[in-house]
N, C-alpha and C positions, 0 to 999 in steps of 0.2 A: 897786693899780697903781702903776706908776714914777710918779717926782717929777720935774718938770724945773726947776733952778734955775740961773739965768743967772751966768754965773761964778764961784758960791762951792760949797765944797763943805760939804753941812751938816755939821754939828759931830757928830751920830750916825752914820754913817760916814768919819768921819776916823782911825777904829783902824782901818779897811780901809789904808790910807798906811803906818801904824807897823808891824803886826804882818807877819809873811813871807807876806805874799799876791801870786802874781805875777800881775802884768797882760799881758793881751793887747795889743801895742800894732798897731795895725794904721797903716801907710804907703801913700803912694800910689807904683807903680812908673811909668818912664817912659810907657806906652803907655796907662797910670789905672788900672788895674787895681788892686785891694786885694792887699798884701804881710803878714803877720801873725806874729809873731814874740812867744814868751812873753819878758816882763824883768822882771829887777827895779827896783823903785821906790824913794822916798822924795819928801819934801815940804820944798822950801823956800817958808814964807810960803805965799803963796796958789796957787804954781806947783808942777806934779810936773816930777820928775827923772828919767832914765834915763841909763845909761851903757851904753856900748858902743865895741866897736873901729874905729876909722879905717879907710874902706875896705868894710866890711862892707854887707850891701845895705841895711839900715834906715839907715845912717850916708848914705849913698848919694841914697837917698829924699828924708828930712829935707832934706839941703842942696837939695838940689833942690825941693822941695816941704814947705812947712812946717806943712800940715796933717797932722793926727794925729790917733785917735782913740785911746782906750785901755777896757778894760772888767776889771774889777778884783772879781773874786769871794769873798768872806768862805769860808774853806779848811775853816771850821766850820758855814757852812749856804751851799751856793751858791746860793739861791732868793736870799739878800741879797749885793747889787752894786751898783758906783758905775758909772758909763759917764762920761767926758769925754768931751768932742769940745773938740779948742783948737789951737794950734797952738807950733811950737819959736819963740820968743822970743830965746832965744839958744846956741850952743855953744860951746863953751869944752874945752881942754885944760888948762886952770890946776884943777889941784888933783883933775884925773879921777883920778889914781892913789887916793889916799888917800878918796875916794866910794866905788872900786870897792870898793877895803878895808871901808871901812865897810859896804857893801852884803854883801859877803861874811860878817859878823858876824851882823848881821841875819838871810839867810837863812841860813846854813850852821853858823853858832858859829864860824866860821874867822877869823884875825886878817886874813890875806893872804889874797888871793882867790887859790884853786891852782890856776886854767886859764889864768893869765896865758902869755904867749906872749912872748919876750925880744924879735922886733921888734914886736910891737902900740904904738898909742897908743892909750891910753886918752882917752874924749869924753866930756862931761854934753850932755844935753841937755835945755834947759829950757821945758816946754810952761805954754803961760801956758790954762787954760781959758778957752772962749769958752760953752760949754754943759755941762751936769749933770744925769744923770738918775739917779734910784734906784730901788731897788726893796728892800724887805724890809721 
């Protein structure tokens, strides 16, 4: 059965974070209702990252409401998965472009992420966990 560990995520699912696994990040919409949208990830420190466009309804969510959930399934056995639950700590436009890129790399093999849109901005946003469950 899942593990639940309070803020850290164990060290034997931390190649869930590195390797191209996307997370499910689930938002709360104005009226509470759950929003749920696939992203991709990465990890600074002890915090997961997400990026997305300005304006968008997760982007939307988040500023309004900073809890988050995310659930992050291994692409080579889904039966193993991280779940967070934590909230955005901080966003930030310094430096989303060159994330996105990176993120691009990571899933795609691409240098440049090629669905960029010429007015978008690009957002990090940075979930500090509060909760950690696993399973596998």
């Amino acid at each position: 059965m899942g593990e639940a560990m309070k803020n850290s995520i164990p060290k034997e699912f931390a190649d869930l974070l590195e390797k191209p696994a996307f997370a499910s990040l689930a938002t709360l919409m104005p009226d509470g209702s759950p929003q749920v949208t696939p992203v991709w990830v990465d990890r600074d420190g002890d915090s997961i990252r997400v990026n997305t466009a300005k304006g968008r309804v997760k982007d939307r969510n988040m500023r309004r409401d900073a809890r988050v959930a995310l659930a992050i399934a291994d692409p080579a056995n889904p039966y193993r998965y991280l779940q967070i639950r934590g909230r955005v700590v901080d966003i930030t436009e310094q430096g989303a472009d060159q994330h996105i890129d990176k993120l691009a790399m990571k899933y795609m093999g691409k240098e440049k992420y090629p669905f960029r849109s010429a007015t978008e901005v690009r957002v990090i946003y940075k979930i500090a966990p509060d909760a950690v469950n696993t399973m596998g």
